[in-house]
C-alpha positions as CSV (number, residue, x, y, z in Angstrom):
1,X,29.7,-16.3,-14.1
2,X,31.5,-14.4,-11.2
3,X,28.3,-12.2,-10.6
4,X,25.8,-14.8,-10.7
5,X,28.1,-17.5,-8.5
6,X,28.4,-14.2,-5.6
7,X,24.5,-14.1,-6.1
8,X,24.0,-17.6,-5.5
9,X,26.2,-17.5,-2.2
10,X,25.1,-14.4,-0.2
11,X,21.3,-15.8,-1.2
12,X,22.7,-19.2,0.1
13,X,24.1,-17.7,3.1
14,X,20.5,-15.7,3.6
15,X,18.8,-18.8,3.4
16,X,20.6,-20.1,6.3
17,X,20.3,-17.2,8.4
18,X,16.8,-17.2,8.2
19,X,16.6,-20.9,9.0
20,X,15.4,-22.6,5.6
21,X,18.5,-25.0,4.6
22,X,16.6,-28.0,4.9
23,X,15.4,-27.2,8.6
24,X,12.2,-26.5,10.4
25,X,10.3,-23.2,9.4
26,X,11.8,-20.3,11.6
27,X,9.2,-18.5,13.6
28,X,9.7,-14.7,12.7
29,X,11.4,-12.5,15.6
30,X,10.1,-9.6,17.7
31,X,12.7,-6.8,18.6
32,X,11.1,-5.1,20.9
33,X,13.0,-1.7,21.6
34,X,16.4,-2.7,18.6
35,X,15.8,-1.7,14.8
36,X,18.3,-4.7,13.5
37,X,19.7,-3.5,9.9
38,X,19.0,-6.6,8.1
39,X,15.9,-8.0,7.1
40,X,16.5,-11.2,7.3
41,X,17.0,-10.8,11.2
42,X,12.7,-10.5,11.8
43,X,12.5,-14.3,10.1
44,X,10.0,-13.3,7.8
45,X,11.0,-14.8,4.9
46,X,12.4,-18.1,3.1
47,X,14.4,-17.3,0.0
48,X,16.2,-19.7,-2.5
49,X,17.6,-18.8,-5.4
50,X,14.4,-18.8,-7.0
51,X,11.8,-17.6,-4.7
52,X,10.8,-14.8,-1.5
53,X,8.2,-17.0,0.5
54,X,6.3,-15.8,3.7
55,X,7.2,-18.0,6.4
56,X,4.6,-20.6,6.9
57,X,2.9,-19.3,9.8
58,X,2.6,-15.7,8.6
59,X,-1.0,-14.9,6.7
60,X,-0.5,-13.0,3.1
61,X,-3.7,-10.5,3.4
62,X,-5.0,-8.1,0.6
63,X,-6.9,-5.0,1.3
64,X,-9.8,-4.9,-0.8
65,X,-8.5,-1.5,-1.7
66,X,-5.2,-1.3,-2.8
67,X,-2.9,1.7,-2.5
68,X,-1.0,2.9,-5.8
69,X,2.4,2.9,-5.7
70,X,3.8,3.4,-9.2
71,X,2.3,0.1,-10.2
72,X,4.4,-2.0,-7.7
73,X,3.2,-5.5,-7.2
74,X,2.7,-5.8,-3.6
75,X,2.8,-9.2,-1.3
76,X,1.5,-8.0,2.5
77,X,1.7,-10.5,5.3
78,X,0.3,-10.3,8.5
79,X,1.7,-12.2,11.8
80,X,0.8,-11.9,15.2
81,X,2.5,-13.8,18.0
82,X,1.7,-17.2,19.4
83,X,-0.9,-16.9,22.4
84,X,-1.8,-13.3,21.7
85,X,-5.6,-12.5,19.9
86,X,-6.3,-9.3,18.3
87,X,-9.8,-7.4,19.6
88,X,-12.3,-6.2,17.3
89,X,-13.2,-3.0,19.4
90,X,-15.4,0.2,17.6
91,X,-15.3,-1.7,14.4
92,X,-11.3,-1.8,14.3
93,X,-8.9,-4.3,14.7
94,X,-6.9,-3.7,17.7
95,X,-3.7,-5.5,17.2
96,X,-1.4,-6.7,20.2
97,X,2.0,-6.0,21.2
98,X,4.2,-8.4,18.5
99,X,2.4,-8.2,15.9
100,X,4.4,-7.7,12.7
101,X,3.2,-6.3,9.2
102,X,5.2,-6.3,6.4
103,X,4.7,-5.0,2.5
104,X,7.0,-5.9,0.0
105,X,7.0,-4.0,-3.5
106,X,8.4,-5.2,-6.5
107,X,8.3,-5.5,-10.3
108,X,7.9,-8.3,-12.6
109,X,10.8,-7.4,-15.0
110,X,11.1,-8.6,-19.2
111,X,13.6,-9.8,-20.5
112,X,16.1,-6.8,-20.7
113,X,15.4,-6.4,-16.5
114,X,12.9,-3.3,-17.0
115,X,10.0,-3.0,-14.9
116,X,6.3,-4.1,-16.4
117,X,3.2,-2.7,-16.0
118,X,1.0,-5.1,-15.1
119,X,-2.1,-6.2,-13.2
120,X,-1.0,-7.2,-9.7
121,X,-1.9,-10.9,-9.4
122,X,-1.8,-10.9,-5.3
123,X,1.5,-13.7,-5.5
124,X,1.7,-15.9,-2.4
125,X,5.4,-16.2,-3.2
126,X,7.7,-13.9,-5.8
127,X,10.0,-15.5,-8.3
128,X,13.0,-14.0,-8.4
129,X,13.8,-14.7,-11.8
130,X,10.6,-12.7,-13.1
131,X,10.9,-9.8,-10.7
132,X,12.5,-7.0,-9.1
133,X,12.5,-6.2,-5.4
134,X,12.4,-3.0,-4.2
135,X,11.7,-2.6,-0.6
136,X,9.8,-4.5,2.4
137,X,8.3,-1.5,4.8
138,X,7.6,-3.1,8.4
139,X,4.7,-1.9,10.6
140,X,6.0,-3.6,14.3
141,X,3.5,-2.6,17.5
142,X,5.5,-2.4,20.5
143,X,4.2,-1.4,23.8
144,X,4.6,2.2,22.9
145,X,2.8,2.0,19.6
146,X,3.7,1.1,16.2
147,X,7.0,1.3,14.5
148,X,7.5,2.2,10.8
149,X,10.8,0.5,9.5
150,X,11.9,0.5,5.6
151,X,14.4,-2.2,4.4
152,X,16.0,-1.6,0.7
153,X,16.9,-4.6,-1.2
154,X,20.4,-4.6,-2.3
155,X,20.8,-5.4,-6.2
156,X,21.3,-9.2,-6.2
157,X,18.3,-9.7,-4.0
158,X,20.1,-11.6,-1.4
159,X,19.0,-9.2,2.0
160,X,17.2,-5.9,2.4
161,X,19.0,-3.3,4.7
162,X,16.9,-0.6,6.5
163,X,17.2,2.8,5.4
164,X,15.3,5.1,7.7
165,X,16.4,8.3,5.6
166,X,15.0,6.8,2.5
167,X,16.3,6.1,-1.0
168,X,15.3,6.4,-4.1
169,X,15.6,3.7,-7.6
170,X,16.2,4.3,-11.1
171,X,13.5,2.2,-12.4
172,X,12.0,2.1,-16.7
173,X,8.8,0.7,-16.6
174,X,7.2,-0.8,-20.0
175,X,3.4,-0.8,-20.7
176,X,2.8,-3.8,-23.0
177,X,-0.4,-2.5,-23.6
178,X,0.9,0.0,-25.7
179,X,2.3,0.7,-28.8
180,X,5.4,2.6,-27.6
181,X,8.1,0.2,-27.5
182,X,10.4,2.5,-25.6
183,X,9.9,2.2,-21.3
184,X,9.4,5.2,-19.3
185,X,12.4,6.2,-16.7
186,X,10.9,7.4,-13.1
187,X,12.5,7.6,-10.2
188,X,10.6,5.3,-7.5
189,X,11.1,6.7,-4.1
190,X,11.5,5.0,-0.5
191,X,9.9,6.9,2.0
192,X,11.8,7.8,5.0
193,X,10.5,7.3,8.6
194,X,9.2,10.5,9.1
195,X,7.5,10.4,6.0
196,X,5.7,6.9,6.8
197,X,4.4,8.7,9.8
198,X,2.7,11.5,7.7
199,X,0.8,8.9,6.1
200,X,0.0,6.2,8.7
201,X,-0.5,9.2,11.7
202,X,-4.2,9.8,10.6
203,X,-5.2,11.6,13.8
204,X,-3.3,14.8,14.2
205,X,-1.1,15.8,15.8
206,X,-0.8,13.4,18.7
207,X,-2.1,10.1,17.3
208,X,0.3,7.4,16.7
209,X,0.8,5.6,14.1
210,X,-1.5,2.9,12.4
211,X,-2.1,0.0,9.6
212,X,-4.2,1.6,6.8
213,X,-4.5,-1.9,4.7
214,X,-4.4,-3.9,7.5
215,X,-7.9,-2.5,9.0
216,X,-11.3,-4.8,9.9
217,X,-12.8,-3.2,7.0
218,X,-10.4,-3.9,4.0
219,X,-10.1,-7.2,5.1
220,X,-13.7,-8.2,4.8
221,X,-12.5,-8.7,0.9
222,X,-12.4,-12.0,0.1
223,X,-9.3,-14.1,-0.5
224,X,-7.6,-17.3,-0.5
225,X,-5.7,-17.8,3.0
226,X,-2.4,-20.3,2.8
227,X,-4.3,-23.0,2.7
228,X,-6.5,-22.2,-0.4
229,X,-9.4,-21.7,1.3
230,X,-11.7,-18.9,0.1
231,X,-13.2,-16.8,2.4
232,X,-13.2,-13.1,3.7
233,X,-10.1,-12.7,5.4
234,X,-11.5,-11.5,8.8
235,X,-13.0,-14.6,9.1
236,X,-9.1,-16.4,8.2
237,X,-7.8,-14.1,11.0
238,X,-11.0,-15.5,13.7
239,X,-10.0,-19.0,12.3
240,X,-6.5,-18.7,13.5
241,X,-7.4,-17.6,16.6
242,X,-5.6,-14.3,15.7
243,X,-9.0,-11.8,15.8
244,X,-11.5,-12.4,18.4
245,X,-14.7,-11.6,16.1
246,X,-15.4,-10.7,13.0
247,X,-16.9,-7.6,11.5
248,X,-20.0,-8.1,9.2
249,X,-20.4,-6.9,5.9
250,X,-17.4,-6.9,2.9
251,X,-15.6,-3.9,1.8
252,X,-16.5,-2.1,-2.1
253,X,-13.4,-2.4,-4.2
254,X,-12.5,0.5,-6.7
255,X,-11.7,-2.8,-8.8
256,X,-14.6,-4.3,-9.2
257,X,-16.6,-3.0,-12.0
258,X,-19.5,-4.6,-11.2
259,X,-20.4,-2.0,-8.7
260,X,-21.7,1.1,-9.5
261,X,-19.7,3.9,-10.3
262,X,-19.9,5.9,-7.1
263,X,-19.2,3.0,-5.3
264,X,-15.9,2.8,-6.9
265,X,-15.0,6.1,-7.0
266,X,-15.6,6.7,-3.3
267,X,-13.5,3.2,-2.0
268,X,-10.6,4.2,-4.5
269,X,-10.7,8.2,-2.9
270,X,-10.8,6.5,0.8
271,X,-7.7,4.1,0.1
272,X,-5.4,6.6,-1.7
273,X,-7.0,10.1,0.0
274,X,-8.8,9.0,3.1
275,X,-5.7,8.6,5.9
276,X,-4.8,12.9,5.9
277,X,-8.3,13.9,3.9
278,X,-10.6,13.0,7.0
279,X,-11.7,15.2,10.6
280,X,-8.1,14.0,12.7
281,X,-6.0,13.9,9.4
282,X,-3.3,16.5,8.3
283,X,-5.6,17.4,5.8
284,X,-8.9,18.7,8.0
285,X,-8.4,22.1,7.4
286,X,-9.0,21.1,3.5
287,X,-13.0,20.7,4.3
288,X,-12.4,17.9,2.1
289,X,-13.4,14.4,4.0
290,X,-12.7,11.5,1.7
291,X,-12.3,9.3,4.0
292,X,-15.9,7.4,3.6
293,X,-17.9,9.5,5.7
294,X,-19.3,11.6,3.0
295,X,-20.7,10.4,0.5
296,X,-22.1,13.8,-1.4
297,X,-21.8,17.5,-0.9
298,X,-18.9,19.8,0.0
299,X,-17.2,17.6,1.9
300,X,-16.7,15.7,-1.3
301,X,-15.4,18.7,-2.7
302,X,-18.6,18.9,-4.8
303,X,-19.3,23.3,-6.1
304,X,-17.0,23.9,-2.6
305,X,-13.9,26.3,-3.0
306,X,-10.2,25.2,-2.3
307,X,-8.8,26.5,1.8
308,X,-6.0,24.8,1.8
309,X,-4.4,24.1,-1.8
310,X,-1.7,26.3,-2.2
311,X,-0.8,26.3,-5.7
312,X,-2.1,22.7,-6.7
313,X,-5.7,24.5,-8.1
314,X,-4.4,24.3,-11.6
315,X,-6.2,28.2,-11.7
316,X,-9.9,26.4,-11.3
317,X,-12.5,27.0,-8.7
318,X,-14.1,24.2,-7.2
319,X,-13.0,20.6,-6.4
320,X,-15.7,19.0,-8.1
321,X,-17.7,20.2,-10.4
322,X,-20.9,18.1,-11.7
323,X,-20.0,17.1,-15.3
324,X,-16.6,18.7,-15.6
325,X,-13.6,17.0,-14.6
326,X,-11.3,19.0,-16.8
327,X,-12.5,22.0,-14.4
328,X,-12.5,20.1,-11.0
329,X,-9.5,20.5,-8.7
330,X,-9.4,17.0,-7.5
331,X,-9.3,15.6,-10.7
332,X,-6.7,18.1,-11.9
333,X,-4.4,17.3,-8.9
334,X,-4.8,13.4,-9.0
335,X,-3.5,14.1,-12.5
336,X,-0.5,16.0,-11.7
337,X,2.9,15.1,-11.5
338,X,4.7,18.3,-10.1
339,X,5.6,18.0,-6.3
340,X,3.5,21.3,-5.6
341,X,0.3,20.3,-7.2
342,X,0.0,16.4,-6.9
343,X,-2.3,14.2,-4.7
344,X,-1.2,12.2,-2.9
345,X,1.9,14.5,-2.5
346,X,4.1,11.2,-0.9
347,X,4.1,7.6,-2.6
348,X,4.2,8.1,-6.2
349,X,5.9,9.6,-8.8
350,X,3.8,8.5,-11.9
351,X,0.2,9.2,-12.4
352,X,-2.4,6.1,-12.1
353,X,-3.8,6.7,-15.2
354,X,-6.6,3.8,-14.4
355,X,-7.5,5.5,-11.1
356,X,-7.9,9.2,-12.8
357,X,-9.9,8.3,-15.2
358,X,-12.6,6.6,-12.5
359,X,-12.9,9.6,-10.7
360,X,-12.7,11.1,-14.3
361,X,-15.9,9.0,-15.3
362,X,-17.3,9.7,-11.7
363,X,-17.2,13.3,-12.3
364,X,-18.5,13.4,-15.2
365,X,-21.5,11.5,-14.4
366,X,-22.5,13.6,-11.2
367,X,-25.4,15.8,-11.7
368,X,-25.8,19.0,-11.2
369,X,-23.8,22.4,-11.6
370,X,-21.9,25.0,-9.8
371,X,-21.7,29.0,-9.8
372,X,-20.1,30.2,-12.3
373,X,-17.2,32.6,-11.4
């Protein structure tokens, strides 16, 4: 009773930080040079006891290729100030000074409060009676480039405090799609700053940061806005008077299965390879470029020896080979969970077992063959 009445209050208290007992919307806050240590400070959020909602003039957006995080349900918003319009220039979104992303992850939790695996339905709102929150990473532009800030939430869910040094949860996720009643203990970890940056600095070594979700052309997917319209989000954003033209064209999702196979395979390599695996990324020296441009060849890793792996080749020779995923490098390494042989080396900790075996079925269906050694 004690627990669950202290819950109650420090939400309650939240609530009225953040402007939501029984007033007026707040309209989120821009810090631009501070890092404040709540959460609740930005004005992102409403929160009840039942419920984490956007604020009403943020946009929730989906990337048409989502990023695997341990199979975290994700809700992203987008919000960019009043009177300020984002430039399509080069075929990117050029964002202005103010404009605040945020990603929150979280788990929809049985109920003994473990973690499920399950299906990420792309919530407008999370009920906090059916989940678990984890963390809310902020991307904030400022005039000297963007700002990576992760918030933790505390165990009653109340506020999320920013941790730049990282942290790390005891988390058991269930699978109700198996047979094994007992749920597998992982460790989920919270990046710290400098980590963010070796994932969202994709030209190296002097490039700033940037969005990788949050780009013109992930958001050509379509989905519903606030409203419930229907429409490719680019168009939302052009709508709003937030984006001052829209790209043409709509992204290929790794999660549509209507597409063909290589399709797939390449979208799901760009969104979980493509920011270090691509000319300016930390990964160039690889010669692997996953990051759309190819489409066949070496730089796909097809019959082309590893440069740069280190230990991760599992003792094979090529990245791909045609017909053989059990003897390709990428496939071994996607598949891996020790810290010296896994890709991507940052933002996970358990292997997505849907994703490997795409680029499993991908492999296997590529023609061809290499030399033997």
């Amino acid at each position: 009773m004690g627990t669950t009445l202290q819950r109650l209050t420090a939400i309650a208290l939240v609530a009225i930080a953040l402007g939501t007992a029984g007033c007026e919307p707040a309209t989120p806050s821009f810090f631009s040079d501070s890092k404040p240590q709540r959460l609740s400070d930005w004005k992102l959020f409403t929160m009840t006891d039942r419920a984490l909602t956007p604020q009403a003039g943020l946009e929730v957006i989906r990337p048409a290729n989502p990023l695997f995080t341990d199979y975290a349900h994700k809700l992203r918003t987008l919000w960019i100030p009043a009177g300020q319009t984002a430039q399509l220039n080069s075929g990117e979104i050029d964002y202005p000074v103010g404009t605040i992303l945020s990603k929150t992850f979280y788990y929809p939790v049985d109920q003994r409060g473990n973690a499920v695996k399950r299906p990420d339905t792309n919530a407008q709102t999370i009920s906090l009676d059916q989940a678990r929150l984890i963390e809310t990473r902020l991307l904030v532009h400022r005039t000297d480039g963007w700002l990576a800030l992760p918030y933790v939430w505390n165990d009653e869910q109340s506020e999320a405090f920013l941790r730049p040094a990282g942290s790390s949860v005891k988390l058991a996720l269930t699978d109700p799609a198996t047979d094994n009643p007992n749920p597998l203990a992982f460790s989920y970890f919270v990046p710290n700053q400098n980590q963010c940056s070796g994932c969202h600095t994709t030209d190296h070594p002097n490039g700033g940061l940037r969005p990788l979700g949050a780009v013109a052309h992930q958001l050509t997917a379509h989905a519903a806005d606030r409203s419930g319209t229907v429409r490719r989000q680019v168009d939302t954003l052009v709508a709003r008077g937030w984006l001052d033209q829209a790209p043409s064209g709509t992204a290929s999702s790794y999660l549509d299965e209507n597409i063909a196979l290589p399709a797939r395979a390449l979208a799901y390599l760009n969104m979980q390879c493509g920011h270090c695996h691509n000319p300016q990324g930390a990964a160039d020296t690889s010669g692997l470029m996953l990051a759309g441009s190819a489409t066949s060849g070496t730089a796909l890793g097809i019959c082309k020896p590893p440069v740069a792996a280190g230990g991760g080749t599992g003792n094979l020779h090529y990245g791909v080979v045609p017909g053989d995923p059990d003897r390709s490098i990428l496939h071994y390494r996607i598949a891996s969970t020790q810290p010296d042989e896994m890709m991507p080396e940052l933002g996970r900790s358990l292997v997505h077992t849907e994703g490997v075996a795409l680029i499993r079925d991908w492999i296997a269906a590529l023609p061809g063959s290499c030399k033997t050694l």
